[in-house]
C-alpha positions as CSV (number, residue, x, y, z in Angstrom):
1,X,-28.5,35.6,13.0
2,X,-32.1,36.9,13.0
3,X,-32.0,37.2,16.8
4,X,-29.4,39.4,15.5
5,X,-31.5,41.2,13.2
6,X,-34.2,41.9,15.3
7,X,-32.1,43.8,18.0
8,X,-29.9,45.6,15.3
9,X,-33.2,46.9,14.1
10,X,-34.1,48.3,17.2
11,X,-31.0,50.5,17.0
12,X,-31.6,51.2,13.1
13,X,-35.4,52.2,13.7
14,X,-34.0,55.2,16.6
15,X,-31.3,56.1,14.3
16,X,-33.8,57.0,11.4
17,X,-35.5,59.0,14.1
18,X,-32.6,61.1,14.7
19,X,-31.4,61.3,11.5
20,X,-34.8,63.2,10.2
21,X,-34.9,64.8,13.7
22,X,-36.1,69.0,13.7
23,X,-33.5,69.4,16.3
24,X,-30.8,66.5,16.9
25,X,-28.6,68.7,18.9
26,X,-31.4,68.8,21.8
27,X,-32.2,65.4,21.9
28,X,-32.9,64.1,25.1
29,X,-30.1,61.1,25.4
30,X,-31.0,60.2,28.2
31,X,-34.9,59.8,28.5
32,X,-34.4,58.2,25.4
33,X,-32.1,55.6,27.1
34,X,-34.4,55.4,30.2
35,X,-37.7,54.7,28.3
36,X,-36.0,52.3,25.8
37,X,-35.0,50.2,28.5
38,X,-38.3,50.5,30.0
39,X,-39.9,48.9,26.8
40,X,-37.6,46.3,26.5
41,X,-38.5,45.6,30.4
42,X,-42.3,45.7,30.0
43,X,-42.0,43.5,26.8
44,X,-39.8,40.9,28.4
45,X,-43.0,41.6,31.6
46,X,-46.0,41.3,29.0
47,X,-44.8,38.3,27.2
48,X,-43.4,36.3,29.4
49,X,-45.6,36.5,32.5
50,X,-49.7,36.6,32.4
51,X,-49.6,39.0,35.2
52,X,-48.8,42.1,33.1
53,X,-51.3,40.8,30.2
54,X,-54.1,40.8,33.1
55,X,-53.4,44.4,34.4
56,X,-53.3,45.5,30.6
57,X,-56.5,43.4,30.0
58,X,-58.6,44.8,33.3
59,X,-58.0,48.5,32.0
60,X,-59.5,47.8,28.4
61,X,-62.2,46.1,30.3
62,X,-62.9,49.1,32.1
63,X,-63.0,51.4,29.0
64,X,-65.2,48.7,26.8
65,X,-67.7,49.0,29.4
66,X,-67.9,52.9,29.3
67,X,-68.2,52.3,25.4
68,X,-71.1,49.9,26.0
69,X,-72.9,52.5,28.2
70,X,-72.4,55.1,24.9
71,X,-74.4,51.9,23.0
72,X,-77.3,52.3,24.6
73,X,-77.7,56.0,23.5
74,X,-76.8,55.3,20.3
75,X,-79.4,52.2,19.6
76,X,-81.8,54.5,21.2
77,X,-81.2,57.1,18.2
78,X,-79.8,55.5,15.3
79,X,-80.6,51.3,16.4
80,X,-80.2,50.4,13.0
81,X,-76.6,51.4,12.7
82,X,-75.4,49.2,15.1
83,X,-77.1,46.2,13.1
84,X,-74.8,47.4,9.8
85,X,-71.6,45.3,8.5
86,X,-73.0,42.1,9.6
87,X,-73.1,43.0,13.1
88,X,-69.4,43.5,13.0
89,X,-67.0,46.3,14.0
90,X,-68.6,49.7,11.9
91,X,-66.3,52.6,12.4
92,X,-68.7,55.5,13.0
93,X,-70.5,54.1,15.7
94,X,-67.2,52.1,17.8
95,X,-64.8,54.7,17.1
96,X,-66.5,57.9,16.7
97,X,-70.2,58.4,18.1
98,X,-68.8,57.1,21.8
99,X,-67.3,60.4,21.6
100,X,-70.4,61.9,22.2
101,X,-70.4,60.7,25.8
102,X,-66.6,60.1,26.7
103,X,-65.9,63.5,25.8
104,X,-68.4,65.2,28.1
105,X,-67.8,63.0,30.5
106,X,-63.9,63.9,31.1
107,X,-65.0,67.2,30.8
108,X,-66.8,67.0,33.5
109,X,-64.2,65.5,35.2
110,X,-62.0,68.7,34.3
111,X,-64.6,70.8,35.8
112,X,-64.8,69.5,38.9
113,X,-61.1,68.8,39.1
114,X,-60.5,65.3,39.1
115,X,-58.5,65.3,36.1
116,X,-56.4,67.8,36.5
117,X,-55.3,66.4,39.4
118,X,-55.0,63.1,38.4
119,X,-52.7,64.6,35.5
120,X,-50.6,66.5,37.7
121,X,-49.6,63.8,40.0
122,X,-49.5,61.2,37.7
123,X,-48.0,63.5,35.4
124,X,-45.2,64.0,37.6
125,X,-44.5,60.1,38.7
126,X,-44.0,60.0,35.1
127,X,-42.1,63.0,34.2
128,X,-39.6,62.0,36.8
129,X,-39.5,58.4,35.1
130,X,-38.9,59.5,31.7
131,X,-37.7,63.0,31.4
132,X,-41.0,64.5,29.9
133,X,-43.4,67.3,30.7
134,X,-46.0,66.0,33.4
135,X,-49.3,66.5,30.7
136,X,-47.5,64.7,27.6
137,X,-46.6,62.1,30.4
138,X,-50.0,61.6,31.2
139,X,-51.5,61.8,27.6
140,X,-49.4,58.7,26.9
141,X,-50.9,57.1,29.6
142,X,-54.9,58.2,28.4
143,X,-54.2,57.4,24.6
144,X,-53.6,53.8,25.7
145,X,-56.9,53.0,25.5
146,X,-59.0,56.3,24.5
147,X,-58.1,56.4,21.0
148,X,-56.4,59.0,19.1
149,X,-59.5,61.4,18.5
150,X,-61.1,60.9,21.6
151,X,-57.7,61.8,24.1
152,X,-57.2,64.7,21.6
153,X,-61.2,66.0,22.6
154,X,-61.1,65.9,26.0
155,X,-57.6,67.7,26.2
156,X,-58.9,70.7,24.5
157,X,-57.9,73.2,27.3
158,X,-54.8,71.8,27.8
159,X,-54.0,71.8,24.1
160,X,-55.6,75.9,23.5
161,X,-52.5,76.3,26.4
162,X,-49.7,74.5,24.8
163,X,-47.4,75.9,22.0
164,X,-47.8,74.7,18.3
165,X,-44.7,72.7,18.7
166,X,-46.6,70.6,21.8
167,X,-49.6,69.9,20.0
168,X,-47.6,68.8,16.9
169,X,-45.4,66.3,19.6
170,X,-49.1,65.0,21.0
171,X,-50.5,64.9,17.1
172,X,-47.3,62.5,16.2
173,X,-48.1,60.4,19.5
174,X,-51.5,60.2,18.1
175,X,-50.6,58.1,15.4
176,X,-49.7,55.1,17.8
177,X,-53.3,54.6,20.0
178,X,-55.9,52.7,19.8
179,X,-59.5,52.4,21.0
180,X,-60.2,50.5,23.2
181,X,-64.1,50.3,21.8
182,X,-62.6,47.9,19.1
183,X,-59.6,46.0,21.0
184,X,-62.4,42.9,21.8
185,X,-62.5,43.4,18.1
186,X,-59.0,42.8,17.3
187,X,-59.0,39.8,19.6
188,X,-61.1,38.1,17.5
189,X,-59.0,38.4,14.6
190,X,-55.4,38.1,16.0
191,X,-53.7,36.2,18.7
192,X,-55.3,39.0,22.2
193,X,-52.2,38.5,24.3
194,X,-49.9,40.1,21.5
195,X,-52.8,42.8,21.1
196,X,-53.0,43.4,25.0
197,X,-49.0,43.2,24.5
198,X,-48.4,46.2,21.8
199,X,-50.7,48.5,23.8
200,X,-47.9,49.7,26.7
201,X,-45.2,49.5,24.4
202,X,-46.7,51.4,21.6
203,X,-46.8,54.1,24.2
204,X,-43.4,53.8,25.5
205,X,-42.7,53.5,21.5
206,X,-44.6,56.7,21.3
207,X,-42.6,58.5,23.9
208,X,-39.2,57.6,22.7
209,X,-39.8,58.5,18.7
210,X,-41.7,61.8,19.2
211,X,-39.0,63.0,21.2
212,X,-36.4,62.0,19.0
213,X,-38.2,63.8,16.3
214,X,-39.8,66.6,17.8
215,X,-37.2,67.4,20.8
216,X,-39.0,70.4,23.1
217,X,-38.0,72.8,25.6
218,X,-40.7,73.3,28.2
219,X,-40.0,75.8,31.0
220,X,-41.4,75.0,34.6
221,X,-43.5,78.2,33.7
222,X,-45.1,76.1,31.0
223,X,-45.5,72.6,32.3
224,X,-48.7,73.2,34.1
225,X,-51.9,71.6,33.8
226,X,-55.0,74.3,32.7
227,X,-58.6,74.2,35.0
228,X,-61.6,74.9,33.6
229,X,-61.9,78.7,34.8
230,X,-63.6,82.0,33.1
231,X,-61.6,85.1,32.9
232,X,-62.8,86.0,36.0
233,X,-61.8,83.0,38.1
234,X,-64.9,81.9,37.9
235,X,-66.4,78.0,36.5
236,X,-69.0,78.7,33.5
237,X,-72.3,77.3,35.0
238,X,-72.4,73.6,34.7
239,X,-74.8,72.8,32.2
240,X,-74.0,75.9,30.5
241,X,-70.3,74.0,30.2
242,X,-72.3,70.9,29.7
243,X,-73.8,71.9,26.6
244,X,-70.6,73.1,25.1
245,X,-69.1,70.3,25.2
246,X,-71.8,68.2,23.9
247,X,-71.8,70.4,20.8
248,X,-68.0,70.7,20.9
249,X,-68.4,66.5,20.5
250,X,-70.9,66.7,17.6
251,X,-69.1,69.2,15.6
252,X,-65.5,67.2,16.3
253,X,-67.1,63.9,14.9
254,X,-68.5,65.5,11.5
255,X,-65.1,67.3,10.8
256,X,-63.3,63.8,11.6
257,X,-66.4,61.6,9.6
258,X,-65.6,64.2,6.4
259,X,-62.0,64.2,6.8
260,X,-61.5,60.3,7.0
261,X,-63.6,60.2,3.7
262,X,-61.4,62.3,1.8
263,X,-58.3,60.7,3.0
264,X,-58.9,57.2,1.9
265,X,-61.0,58.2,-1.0
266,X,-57.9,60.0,-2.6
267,X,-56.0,56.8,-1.5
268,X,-58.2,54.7,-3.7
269,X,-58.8,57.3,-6.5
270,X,-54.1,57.1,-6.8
271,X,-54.1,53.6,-7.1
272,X,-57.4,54.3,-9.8
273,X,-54.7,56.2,-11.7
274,X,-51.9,53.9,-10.5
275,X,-54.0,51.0,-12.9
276,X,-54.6,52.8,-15.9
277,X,-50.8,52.2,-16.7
278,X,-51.6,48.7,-17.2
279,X,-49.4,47.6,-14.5
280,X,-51.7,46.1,-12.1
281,X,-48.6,45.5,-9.3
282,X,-48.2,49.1,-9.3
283,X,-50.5,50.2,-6.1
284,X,-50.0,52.2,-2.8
285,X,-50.0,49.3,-1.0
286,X,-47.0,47.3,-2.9
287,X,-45.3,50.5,-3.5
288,X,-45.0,50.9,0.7
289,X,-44.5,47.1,0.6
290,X,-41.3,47.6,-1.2
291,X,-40.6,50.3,1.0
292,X,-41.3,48.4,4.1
293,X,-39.1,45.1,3.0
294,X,-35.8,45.9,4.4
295,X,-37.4,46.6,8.0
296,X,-39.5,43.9,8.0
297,X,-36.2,41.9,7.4
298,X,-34.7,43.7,11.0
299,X,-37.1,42.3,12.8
300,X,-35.7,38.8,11.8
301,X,-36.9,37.1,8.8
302,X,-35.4,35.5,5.7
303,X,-36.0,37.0,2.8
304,X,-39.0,35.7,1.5
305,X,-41.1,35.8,5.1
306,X,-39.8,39.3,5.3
307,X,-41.6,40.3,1.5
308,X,-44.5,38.7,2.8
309,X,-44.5,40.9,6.0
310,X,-43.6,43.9,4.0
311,X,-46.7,43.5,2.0
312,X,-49.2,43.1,5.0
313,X,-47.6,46.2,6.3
314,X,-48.1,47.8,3.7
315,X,-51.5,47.1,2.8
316,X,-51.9,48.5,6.4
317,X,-50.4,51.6,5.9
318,X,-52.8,52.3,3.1
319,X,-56.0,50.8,4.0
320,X,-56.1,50.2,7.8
321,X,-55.5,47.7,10.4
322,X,-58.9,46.0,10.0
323,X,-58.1,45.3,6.0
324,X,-55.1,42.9,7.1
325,X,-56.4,41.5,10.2
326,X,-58.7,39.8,8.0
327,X,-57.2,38.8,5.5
328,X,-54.8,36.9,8.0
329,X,-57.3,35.9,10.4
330,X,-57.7,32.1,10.2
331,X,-53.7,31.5,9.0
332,X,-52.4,33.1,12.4
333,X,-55.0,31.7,14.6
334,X,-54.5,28.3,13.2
335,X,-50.6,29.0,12.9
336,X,-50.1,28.2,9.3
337,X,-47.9,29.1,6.6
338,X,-46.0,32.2,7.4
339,X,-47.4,32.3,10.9
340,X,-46.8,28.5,11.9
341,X,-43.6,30.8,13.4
342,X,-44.5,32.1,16.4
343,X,-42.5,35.0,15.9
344,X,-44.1,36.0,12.8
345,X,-47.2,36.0,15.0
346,X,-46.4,38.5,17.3
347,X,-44.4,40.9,15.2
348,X,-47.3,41.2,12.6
349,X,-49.9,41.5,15.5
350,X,-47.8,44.2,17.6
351,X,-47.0,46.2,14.1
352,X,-50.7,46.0,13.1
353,X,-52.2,47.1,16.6
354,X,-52.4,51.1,16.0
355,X,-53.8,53.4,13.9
356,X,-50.8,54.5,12.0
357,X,-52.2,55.0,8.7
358,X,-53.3,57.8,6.4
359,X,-56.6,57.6,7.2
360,X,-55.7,58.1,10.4
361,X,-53.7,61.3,9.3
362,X,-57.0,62.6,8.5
363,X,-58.7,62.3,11.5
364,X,-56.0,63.4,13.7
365,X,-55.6,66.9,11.3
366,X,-59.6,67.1,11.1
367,X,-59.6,66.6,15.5
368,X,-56.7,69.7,15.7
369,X,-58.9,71.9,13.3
370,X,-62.0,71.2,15.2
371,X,-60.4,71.9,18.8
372,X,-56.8,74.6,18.2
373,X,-56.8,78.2,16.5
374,X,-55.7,78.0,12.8
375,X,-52.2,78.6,13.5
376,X,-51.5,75.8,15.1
377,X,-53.7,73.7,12.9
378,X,-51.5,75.0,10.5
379,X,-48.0,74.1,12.2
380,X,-49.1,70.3,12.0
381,X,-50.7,70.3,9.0
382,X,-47.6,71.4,7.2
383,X,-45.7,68.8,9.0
384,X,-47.8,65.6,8.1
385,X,-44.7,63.5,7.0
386,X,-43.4,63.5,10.4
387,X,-46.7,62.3,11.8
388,X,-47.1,59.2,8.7
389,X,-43.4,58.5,10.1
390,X,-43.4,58.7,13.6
391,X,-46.7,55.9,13.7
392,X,-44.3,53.6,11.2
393,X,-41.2,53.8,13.6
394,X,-43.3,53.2,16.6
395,X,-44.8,50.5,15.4
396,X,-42.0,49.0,13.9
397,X,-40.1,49.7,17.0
398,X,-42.7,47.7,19.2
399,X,-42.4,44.8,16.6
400,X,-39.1,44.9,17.4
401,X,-38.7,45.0,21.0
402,X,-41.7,42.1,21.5
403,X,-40.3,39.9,18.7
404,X,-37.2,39.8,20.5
405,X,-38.5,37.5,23.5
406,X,-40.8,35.1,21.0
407,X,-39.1,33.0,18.4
């Protein structure tokens, strides 16, 4: 019966995706089909066989180290913020302030080519495989492990190119990366094969929702990939170009720092108002909770595990990823309670691996205001719903598809 469940959801979670789509009629079918099946396949590959888990794993590794490189600049300037929150995880200085060198950095690999010829084959291999345009192929390949914020940065001359309804596909595929700065940080916390597992299929999950949602005609005229070129023809001098994009960086990570802030402060200033009613049950997080129950039961629970997975979900929502992991840390390590069920393990690790959250709403809208004109900032900003959904049915669709192969 919950076997059941959990592939009926599946089915339920696409179906909600169509049903709230801005265009059903040119929905994509097939793609959909072709990627779906690819999930499934790659989560039957990542849980079942420690192959895939390596491959995932050696990629992360690669991006950590890059990160680490960014460290040293950072203790240089500001040493004692890497020494805050008890040594642990700190959000401006894992998530944001490595910015500061991977964005110049795949600039420069724009400007001397690399990259946009990396994006156009690779692009292609996967724009055959699932129906899309070759760049928002390849951005679901660099979100995997960039984070939401930094694979927006160093795609700003791709994104100046693309129409307002583009950007608003790549700012609702947003919602589902991670960084890869913090994914040692997560494997600390929750079981790292299921974190290493929801990686690829958030991306798949990604892929499958936003076009679903957001269906988009793109002529062959406009599925090219941009070069870093004046008006002219000619390359800006290097450090000339250098420069901009270190400033470009700064300014991106103060309009993202001061957006975040407002986001989750308002969060905590409606549950403020939430408690002076006396009802201290009545919060953002129980509210989504409630919300969340009957999808946390499709992914095949009983009843009362299914509340309890509602709540964590969200809590996350609300708060973040980070919030949840710890307050379940040493219960799904140890496999207790709730998560002495091994399939409890890995649905609540896969759902909480992104950033779909609001906060994360903010520093996806503050990244498109610091890099696109004001009329396309404006196109997504009006459209923020679709984003808060598309990151729930992504992960809840990636849930889904792993929990299926683990009970």
């Amino acid at each position: 019966m919950f076997l059941f469940a959990n592939i009926l959801g599946i089915f339920v979670f696409i179906a909600i995706a169509a049903l709230f789509s801005r265009d059903r009629k040119n929905i994509q079918w097939k793609s959909v089909g072709i990627v779906l099946a690819l999930e499934i396949l790659l989560a039957w590959f990542f849980t079942q066989f420690k192959a895939g888990q390596n491959a995932v794993q050696a990629a992360a590794d690669g991006f950590n180290w890059l990160v680490s490189v960014a460290t040293q600049g950072i203790a240089f300037a500001l040493p004692e913020w890497l020494t805050s929150n008890n040594g642990g995880p700190n959000f401006v200085t894992s998530a944001l302030l490595p910015i500061l060198l991977v964005v110049p950095l795949f600039d420069i690999l724009t400007y001397i080519g690399l990259l946009p010829w990396l994006i156009k084959w690779i692009g292609k291999g996967l724009a055959f495989i699932t129906g899309q345009p070759k760049f928002e192929a390849f951005f679901s390949i660099e979100m995997m492990f960039l984070g939401n914020t930094e694979v927006l940065a160093v795609s700003k001359a791709q994104l100046d190119m693309m129409s307002a309804r583009r950007n608003f596909t790549l700012a609702m595929m947003s919602m589902s990366c991670v960084t890869s700065a913090i994914i040692g940080s997560y494997t600390q916390m929750v079981p790292g094969k299921y974190v290493l597992t929801a990686i690829p299929l958030n991306i798949l999950g990604a892929i499958i929702i936003a076009t679903i949602l957001n269906p988009t005609k793109v002529t062959p005229e406009e599925d090219v990939i941009v070069s870093v070129a004046s008006d002219n023809g000619k390359k800006e001098p290097f450090f000339s170009f250098l420069g901009d994009s270190i400033l470009g960086a700064g300014k991106l990570i103060l309009i993202i720092t001061a957006t975040v802030i407002a986001f989750v402060s308002l969060a905590a200033l409606i549950n403020q108002l939430f408690s002076l009613t006396g009802l201290h049950w009545l919060t953002l997080e129980n509210i989504f909770g409630v919300i969340m129950f009957p999808f946390a039961w499709l992914l095949g629970f009983n009843v009362h595990e299914a509340f309890q997975i509602a709540q964590y979900m969200g809590t996350k929502l609300v708060t973040n990823e980070f919030v949840v992991m710890g307050e379940v840390s040493k219960s799904i390590m140890a496999g207790k309670g709730l998560f002495a069920n091994e399939h409890a393990r890995i649905v609540l690790t896969v759902f909480l691996t992104s950033f779909a959250n609001f906060g994360t709403l903010g520093m996806i809208i503050g990244c498109f205001k610091g890099l696109v004109s004001k009329e396309k900032n404006d196109y997504i900003s009006a459209r923020v719903p679709y984003m808060l959904l598309s990151g729930i049915l992504v992960s809840l669709l990636s849930a889904a598809t792993a929990g299926m192969f683990v009970w």
